[in-house]
C-alpha positions in Angstrom: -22.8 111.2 -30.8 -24.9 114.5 -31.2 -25.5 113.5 -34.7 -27.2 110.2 -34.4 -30.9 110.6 -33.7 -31.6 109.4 -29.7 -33.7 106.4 -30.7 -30.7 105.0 -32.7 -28.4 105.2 -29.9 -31.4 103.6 -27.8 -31.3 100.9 -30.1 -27.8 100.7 -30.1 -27.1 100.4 -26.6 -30.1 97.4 -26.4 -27.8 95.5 -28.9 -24.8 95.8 -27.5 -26.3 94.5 -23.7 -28.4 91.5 -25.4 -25.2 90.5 -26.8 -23.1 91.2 -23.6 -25.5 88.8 -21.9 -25.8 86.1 -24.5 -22.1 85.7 -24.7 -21.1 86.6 -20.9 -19.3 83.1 -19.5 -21.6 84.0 -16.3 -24.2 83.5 -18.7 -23.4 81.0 -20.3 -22.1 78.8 -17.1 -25.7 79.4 -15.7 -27.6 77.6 -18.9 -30.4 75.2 -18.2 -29.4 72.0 -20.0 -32.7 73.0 -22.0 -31.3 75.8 -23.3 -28.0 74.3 -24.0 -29.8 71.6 -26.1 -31.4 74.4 -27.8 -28.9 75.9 -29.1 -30.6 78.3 -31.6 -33.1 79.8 -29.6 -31.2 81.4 -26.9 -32.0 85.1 -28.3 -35.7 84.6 -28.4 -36.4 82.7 -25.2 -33.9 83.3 -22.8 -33.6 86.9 -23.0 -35.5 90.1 -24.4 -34.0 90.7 -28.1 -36.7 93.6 -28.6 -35.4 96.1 -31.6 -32.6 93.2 -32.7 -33.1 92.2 -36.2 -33.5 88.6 -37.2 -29.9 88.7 -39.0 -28.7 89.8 -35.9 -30.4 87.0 -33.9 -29.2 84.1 -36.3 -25.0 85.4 -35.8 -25.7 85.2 -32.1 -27.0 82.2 -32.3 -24.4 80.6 -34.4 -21.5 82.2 -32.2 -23.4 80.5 -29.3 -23.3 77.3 -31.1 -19.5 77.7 -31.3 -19.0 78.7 -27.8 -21.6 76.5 -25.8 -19.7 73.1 -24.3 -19.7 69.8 -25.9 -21.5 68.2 -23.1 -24.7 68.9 -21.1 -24.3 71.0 -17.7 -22.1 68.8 -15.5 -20.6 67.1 -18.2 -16.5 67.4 -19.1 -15.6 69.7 -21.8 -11.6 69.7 -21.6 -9.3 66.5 -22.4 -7.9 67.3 -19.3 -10.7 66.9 -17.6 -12.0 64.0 -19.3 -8.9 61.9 -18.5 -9.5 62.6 -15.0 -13.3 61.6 -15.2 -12.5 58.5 -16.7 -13.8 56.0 -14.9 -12.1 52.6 -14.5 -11.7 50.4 -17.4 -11.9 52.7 -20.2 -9.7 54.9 -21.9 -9.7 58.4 -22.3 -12.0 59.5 -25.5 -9.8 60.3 -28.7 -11.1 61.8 -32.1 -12.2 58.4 -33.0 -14.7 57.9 -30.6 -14.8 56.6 -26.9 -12.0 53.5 -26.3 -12.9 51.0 -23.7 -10.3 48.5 -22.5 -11.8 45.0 -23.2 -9.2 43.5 -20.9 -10.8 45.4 -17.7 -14.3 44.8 -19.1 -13.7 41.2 -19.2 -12.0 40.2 -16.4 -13.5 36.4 -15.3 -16.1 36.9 -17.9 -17.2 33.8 -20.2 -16.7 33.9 -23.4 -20.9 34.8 -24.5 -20.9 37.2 -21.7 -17.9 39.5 -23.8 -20.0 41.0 -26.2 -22.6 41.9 -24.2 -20.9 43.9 -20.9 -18.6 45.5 -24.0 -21.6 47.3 -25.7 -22.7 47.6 -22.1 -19.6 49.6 -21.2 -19.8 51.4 -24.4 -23.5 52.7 -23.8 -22.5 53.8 -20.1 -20.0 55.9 -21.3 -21.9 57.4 -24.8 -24.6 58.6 -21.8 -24.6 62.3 -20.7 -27.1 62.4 -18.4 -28.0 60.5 -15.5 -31.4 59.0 -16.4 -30.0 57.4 -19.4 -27.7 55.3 -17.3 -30.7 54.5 -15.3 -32.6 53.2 -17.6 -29.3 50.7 -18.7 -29.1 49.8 -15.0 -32.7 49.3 -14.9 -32.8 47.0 -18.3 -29.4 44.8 -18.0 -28.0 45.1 -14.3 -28.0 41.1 -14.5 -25.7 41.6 -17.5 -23.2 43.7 -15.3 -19.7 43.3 -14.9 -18.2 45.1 -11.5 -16.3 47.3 -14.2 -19.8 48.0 -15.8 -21.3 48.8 -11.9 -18.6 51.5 -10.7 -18.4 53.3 -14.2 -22.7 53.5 -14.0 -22.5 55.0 -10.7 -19.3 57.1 -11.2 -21.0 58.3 -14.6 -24.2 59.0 -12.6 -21.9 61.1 -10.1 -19.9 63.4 -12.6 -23.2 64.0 -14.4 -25.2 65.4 -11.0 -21.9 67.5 -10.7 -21.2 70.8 -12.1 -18.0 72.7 -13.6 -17.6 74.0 -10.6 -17.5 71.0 -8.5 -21.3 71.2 -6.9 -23.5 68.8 -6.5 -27.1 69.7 -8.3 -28.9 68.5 -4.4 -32.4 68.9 -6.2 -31.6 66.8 -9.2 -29.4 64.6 -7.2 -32.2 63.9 -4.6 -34.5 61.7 -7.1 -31.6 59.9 -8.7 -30.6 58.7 -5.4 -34.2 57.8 -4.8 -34.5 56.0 -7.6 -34.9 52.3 -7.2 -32.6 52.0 -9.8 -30.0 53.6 -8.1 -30.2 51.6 -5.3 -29.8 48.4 -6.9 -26.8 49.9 -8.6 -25.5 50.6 -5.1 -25.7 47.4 -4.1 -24.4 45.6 -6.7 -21.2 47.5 -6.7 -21.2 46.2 -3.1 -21.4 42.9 -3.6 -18.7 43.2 -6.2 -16.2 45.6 -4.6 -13.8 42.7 -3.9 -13.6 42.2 -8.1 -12.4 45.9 -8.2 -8.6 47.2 -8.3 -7.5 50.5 -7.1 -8.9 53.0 -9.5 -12.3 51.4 -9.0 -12.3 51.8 -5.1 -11.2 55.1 -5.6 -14.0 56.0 -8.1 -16.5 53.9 -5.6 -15.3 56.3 -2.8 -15.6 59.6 -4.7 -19.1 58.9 -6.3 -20.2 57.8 -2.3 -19.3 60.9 -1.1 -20.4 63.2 -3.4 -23.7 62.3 -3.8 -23.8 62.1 0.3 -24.8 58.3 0.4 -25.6 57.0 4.1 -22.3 57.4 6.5 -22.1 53.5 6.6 -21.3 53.4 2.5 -19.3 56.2 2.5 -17.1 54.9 5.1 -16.9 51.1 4.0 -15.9 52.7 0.5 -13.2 55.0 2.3 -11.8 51.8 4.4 -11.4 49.5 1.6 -9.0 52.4 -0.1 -7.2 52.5 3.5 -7.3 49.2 3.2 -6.0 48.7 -0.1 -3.0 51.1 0.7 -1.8 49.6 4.2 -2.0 46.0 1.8 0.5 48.4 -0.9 3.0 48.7 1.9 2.7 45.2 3.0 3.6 44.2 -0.6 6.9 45.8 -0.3 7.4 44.3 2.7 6.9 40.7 1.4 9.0 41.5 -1.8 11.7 42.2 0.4 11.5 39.5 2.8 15.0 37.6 2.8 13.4 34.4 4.6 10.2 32.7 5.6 10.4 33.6 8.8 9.8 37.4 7.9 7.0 36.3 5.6 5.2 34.0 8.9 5.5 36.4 10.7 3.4 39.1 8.6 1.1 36.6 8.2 0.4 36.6 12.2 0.2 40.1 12.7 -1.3 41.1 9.7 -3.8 38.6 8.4 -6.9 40.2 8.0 -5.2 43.6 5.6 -3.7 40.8 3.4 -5.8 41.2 -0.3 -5.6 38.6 -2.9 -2.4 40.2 -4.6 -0.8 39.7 -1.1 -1.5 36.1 -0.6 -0.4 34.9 -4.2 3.2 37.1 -3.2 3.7 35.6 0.3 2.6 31.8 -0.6 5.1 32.4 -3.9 8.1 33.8 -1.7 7.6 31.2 0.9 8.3 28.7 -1.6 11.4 30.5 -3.3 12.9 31.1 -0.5 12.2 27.8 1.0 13.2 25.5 -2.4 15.7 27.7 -3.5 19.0 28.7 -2.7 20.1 32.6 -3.4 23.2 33.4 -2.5 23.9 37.1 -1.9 20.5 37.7 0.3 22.5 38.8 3.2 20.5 36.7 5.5 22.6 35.0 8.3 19.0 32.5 8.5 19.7 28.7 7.7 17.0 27.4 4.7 14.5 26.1 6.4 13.2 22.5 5.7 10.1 22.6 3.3 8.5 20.0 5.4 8.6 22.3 8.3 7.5 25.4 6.7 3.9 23.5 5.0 2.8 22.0 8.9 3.6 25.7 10.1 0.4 26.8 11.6 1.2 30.2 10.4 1.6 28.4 6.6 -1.6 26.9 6.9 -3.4 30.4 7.9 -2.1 31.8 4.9 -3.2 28.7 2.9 -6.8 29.2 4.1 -6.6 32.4 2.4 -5.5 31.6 -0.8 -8.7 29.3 -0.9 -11.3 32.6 0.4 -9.0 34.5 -2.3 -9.3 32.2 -4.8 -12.2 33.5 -6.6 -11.0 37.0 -6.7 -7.4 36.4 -8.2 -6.3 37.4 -12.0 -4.4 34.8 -13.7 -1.3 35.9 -12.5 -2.0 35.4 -8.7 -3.2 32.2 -9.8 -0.4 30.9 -11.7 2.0 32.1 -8.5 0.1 30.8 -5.7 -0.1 27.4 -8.1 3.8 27.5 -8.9 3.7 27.5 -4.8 2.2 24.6 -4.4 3.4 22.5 -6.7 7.3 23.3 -6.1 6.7 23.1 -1.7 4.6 20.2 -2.9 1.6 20.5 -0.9 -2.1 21.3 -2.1 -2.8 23.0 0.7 -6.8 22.7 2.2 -9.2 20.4 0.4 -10.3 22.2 -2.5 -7.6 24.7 -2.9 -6.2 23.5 -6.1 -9.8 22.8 -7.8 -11.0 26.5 -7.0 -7.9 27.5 -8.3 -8.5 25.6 -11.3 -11.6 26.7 -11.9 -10.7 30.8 -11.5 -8.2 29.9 -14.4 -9.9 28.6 -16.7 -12.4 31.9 -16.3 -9.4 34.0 -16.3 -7.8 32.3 -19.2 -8.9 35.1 -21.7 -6.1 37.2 -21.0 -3.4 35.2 -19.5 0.4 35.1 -21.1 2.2 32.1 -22.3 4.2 31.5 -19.2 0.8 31.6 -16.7 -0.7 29.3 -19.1 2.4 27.2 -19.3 2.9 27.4 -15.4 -0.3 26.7 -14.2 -0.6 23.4 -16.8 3.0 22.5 -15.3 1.8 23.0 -11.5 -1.5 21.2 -11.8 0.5 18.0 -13.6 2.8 18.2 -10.6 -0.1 18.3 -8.0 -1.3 15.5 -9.6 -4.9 17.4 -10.7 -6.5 16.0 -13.8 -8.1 19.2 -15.0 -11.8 19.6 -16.6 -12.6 20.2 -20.4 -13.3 23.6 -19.7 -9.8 24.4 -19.0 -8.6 22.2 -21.1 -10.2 24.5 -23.5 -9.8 27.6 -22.3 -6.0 27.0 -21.9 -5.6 25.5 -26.0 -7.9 28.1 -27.2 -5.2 30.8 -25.4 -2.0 29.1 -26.9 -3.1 28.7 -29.9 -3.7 32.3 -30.3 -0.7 33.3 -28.2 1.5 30.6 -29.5 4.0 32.8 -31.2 4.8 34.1 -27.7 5.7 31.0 -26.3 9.7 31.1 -25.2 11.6 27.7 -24.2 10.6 27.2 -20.7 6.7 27.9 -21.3 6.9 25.2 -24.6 9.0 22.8 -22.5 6.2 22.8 -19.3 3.0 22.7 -21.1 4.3 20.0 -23.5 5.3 18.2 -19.9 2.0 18.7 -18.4 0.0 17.6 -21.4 2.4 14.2 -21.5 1.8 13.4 -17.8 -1.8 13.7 -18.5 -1.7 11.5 -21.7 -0.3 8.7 -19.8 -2.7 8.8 -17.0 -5.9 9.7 -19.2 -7.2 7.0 -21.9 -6.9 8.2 -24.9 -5.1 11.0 -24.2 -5.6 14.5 -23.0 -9.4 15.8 -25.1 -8.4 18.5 -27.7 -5.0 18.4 -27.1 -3.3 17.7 -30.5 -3.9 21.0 -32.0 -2.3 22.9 -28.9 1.0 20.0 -29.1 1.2 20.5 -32.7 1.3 24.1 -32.4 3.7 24.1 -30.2 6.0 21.4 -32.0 6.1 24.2 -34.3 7.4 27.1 -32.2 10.0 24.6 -30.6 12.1 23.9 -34.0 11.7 27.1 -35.1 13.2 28.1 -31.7 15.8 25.0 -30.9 18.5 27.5 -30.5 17.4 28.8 -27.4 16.8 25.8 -25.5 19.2 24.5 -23.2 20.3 20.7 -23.4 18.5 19.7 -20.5 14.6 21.4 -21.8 15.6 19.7 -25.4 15.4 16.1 -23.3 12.4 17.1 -21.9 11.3 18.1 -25.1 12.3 14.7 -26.7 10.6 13.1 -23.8 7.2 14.9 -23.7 6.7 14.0 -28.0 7.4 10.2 -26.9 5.3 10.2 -24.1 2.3 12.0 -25.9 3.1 10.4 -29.4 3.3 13.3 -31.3 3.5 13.5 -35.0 6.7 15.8 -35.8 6.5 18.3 -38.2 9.4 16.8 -40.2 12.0 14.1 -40.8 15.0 15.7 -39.1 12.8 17.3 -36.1 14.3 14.6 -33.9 17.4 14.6 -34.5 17.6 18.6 -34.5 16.2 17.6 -30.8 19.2 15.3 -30.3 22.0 17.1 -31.8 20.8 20.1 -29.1 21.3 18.1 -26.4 24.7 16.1 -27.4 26.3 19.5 -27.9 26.9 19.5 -23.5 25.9 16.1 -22.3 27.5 16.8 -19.0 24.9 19.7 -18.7 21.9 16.9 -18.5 20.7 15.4 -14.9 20.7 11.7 -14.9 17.2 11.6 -15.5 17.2 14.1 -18.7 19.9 12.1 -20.0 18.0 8.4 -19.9 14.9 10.2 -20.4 16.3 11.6 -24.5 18.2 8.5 -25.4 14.6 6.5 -24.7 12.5 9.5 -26.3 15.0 8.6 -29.4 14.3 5.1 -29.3 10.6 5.8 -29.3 10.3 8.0 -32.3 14.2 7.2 -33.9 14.9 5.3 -36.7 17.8 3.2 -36.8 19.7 6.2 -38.8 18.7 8.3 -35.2 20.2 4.8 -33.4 23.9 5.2 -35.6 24.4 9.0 -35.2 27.0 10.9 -33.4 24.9 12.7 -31.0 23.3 9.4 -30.0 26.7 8.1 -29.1 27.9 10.7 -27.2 24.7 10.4 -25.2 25.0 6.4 -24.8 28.4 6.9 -24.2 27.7 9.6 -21.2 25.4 7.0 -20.2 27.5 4.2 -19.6 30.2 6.4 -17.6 27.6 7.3 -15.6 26.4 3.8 -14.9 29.7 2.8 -14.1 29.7 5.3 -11.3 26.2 4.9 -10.0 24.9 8.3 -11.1 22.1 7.1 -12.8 18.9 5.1 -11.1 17.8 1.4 -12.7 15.1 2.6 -14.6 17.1 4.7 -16.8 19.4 2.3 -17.4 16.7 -0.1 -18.7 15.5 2.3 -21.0 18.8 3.4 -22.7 19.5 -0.8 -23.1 16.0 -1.2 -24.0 16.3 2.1 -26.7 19.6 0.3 -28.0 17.6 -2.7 -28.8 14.8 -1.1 -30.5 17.3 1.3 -32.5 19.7 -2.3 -33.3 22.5 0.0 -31.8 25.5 -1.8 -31.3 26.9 -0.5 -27.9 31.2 0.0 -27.9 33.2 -2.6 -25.8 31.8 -1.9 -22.3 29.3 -0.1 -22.3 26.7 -2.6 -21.6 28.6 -4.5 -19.4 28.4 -1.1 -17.2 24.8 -0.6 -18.2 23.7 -4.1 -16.9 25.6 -4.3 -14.5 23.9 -0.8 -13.3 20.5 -2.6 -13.9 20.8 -5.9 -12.7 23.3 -5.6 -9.9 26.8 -6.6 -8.9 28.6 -9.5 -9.4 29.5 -12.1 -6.7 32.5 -10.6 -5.6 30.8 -7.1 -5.0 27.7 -9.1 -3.1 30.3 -10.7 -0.6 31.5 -13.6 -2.5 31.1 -17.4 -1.4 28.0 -18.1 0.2 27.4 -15.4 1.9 26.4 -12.8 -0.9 23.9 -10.0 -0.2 20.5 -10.4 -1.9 20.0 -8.5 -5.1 17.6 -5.4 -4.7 14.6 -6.0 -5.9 14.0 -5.2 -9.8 10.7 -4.5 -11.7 9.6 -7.4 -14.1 9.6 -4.6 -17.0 12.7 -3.6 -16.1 14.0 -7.1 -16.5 12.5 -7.3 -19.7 13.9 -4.7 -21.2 17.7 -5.6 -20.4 17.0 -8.9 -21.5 14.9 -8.4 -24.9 16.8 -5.2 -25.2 20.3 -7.3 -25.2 18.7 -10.2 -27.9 18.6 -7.3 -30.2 22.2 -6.3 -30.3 24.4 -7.5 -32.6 27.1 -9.7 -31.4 26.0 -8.8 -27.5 25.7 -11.3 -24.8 25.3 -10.9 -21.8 28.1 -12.3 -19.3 27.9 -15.1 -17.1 27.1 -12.6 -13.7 24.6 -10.7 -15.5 23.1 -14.0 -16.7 22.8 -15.2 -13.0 21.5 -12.4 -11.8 18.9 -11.7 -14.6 17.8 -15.9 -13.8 17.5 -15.1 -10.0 15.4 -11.4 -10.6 13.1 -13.7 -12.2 12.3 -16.3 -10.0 12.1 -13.8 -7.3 9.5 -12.1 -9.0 7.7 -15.0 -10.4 7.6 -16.4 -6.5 5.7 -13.1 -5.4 3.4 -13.0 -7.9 5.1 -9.7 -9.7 5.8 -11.6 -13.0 2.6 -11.2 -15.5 2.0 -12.9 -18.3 3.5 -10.7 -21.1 6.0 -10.3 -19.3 7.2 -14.1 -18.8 6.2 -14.8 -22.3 8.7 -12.0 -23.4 11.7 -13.5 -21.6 11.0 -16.8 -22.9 11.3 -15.7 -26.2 14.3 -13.2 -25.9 16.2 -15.5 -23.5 18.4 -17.1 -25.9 19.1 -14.3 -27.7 20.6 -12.6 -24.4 22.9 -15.2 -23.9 20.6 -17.1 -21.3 19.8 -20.8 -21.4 15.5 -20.4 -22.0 15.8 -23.8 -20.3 16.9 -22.0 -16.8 14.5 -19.2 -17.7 12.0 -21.6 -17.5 12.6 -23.4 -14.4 13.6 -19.7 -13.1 9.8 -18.5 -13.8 8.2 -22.2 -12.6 9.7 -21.2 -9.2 12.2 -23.7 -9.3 
């Protein structure tokens, strides 16, 4: 030290300070944010640099330019802390650039409206600084989504906050000021019902730290208080072993239930009260479904799925729908239609079983459903339709062929969607049971679908025949007429056929299977020129037209036949005439002669339908002679 000259250790010690300062994390924590943007001049404008040469100045500079954080003052400069910044609907920032979860973004949004709140939520979250998300707020607040509203206002709130956790008052004063702010404000309050937990949470924290009016700041804090008493109240309804349990919460409880509630409780009510599950532990009898939908409890909680109907994502809907249409009631007048409606908004992002469930519900409610869901729904399946599994095929095909026999011409746009679905269905046969192959078979008759290939129905057939005692009555008339629709005559002579018409006409025998059914198996057999074995139609007729004289009390004191419809009637008889070697005998002719004067003497018997048994009388077996004096009334 005593040989350096005492100006150079002046000197010295002036360099070694100026850099202590420039590089101090005190320092550096206490940077305007227009010094931080100017990142080169720190050693000439924020403090002295007198005696420091102007190599000197340029390495602090650059080893400021290293050190100084990402983001402006207030901003978040660790990935930890950016994940916990994140505001709701978005992702956490990767390498690659900011993420945003179109999902969130889009919730309910049409389909010209996606673009738009995307770059929207993209530009909110590129921003650094408060009065840039002003002036988006300011230019496209019309445009917002309530995903787009809390993540302008949260965004507003971290950026008025500092590393430390302070609130910049000064700076914060004007934003709040701003008109623009204030609109915000009150846009995310008229949305705050569209938002789910994260964005009530993000609501409450940006309230309350830049120190909105109590009123705000406690509405935001109830609704999460709110939101977590209606968490605990979801377990509670999950849980529920009756409808009793589920009534009751209602009562107590009515005004904490949130839109995820009400889908939950209407859904249980009607599982538990359609449904028997053994093993519950409940010692409480099932309660009559009838009951349960004039409940005044049941009706409370119906009048909230119609206030809630707006807010629900296409699960809720699909539940509270499922509900309905399984307890059979469609609750207040215009439940089902705002239900509807909030699918075919929330159609976007639904799965192949909502779709397929709430297209099954609304057939079974008897809604005929607009165009717009109509397309949204065939827009979503046809994009999704390599998700489909058995059940969703089997209950959107079943929808879409109530519809088409209801609707002239058929359901609009529907082909694609059916042939689409064809498709997935042979591709997937093997994992449909016998009894969702005859509704298969059923819904391509009904909606007159072209198959994808020559063997499709008979791969269809052969599924089901493999456990015919596994099919309901009506699943098993339902596939042998399906086959007579869209069979050949090669369908008519196979095995699986057969086995069906032979399950058929052990059933008849016993009485397990209702008229109608029996008319379309014998009218199927006619179409197909099916030769039925010895018996079998004798039990199928007999099943369709009625019992013989000695099972009607003999003599002259037989019981009436039950009434028959004239199609019906027309189908045993034509479907008789086309049978090879098949009469009918002489009770089934007497009884077929009598169902037709009967319904020619009440004016049931049209036209077609008189000219058809005129011509197929004779082949039947039946004098046309009697025919004819049996449909003159005589």
């Amino acid at each position: 030290r005593r040989c350096v000259p005492r100006h150079h250790r002046r000197a010295s010690r002036r360099r070694r300070g100026t850099q202590r300062r420039e590089f101090h994390p005190r320092h550096r924590g206490g940077m305007s944010g227009a010094v931080a943007l100017a990142a080169g001049a720190h050693a000439s404008k924020a403090w002295p640099t007198a005696g420091v040469s102007a190599r000197q100045r340029q390495s602090a500079a650059a080893a400021s330019e290293r050190r100084r954080p990402t983001l402006r003052r207030g901003g978040v400069t660790t990935r930890g802390a950016r994940a916990r910044a994140t505001p709701v609907g978005a992702l956490a920032p990767e390498e690659g650039g900011k993420q945003v979860d179109e999902a969130a973004v889009f919730a309910g949004a049409s389909r010209g409206d996606k673009a738009k709140q995307l770059e929207l939520q993209e530009a909110i979250l590129s921003c650094e600084d408060a009065n840039p998300i002003l002036d988006i707020v300011g230019a496209s607040l019309d445009g917002f989504s309530a995903i787009n509203g809390v993540t302008a206002l949260y965004r507003i709130s971290r950026c008025l906050t500092s590393r430390a956790g302070r609130l910049r008052r000064k700076e914060a004063s004007f934003v709040v000021a701003d008109r623009r702010f204030q609109d915000l404000v009150e846009f995310v309050e008229r949305h705050a019902r569209a938002l789910d937990r994260v964005g009530l949470e993000n609501r409450k924290w940006a309230y309350h730290k830049l120190m909105l009016p109590t009123e705000y700041r406690a509405r935001a804090a109830h609704a999460v208080r709110q939101l977590d008493k209606a968490k605990d109240l979801q377990g509670d309804l999950l849980d529920a072993t009756d409808v009793e349990t589920i009534l009751v919460a209602v009562e107590d409880a009515a005004e904490i239930f949130n839109k995820v509630n009400v889908s939950t409780a209407v859904h249980r009510v009607a599982r538990l009260a359609t449904t028997k599950t053994p093993g519950t532990g409940s010692s409480t009898p099932q309660p009559d479904p009838r009951a349960v939908v004039h409940d005044a409890r049941f009706q409370t909680l119906m009048q909230l799925v119609l206030e809630k109907a707006d807010e629900m994502q296409i699960v809720s809907v699909a539940n509270a729908l499922w509900a309905m249409a399984r307890l059979g009631h469609a609750g207040p007048s215009g439940t089902v239609d705002a239900l509807a409606s909030r699918a075919a908004r929330e159609c976007a992002g639904a799965e192949p079983r909502h779709l397929s469930t709430v297209m099954w519900a609304l057939a079974v409610l008897g809604h005929e459903p607009r165009s717009k869901l109509l397309a949204a729904v065939g827009d979503r399946a046809l994009e999704r339709a390599d998700g489909f599994k058995a059940p969703d095929v089997v209950n959107m095909l079943w929808a879409y062929a109530r519809w088409h026999r209801t609707a002239a011409g058929g359901v609009p746009g529907s082909k694609k969607t059916v042939d689409a679905l064809c498709r997935v269905a042979l591709r997937e046969l093997e994992t449909f049971t016998p009894y969702q192959c005859a509704n298969l078979a059923w819904s391509l008759a009904m909606l007159e679908a072209e198959l994808p290939s020559p063997r499709a129905l008979g791969m269809i057939l052969d599924r089901a025949a493999r456990e015919p005692q596994k099919l309901d009555p009506t699943a098993l008339t339902h596939t042998l007429w399906a086959v007579g629709v869209k069979g050949t005559e090669m369908d008519g002579n196979s095995g699986s056929f057969q086995t069906l018409l032979a399950e058929a006409a052990r059933r008849a025998a016993a009485k397990k299977i209702g008229r109608t059914g029996a008319a379309g198996v014998v009218w199927a057999c006619g179409r197909l020129r099916v030769t039925p074995r010895p018996g079998e139609s004798d039990a199928l007729l007999g099943r369709l037209l009625g019992e013989g004289a000695r099972e009607r009390g003999g003599g002259g004191a037989q019981k009436p036949l039950k009434p028959l419809e004239s199609q019906a009637l027309v189908h045993a008889v034509w479907g008789v005439s086309q049978m090879d070697g098949v009469t009918m005998s002489e009770p089934h002719r007497a009884a077929a002669l009598e169902h037709a004067k009967r319904l020619a003497g009440e004016g049931k018997m049209s036209a077609a339908h008189a000219e058809a048994l005129r011509a197929s009388a004779a082949g039947a077996g039946v004098d046309p002679r009697a025919m004819e004096a049996a449909l003159a009334g005589a």
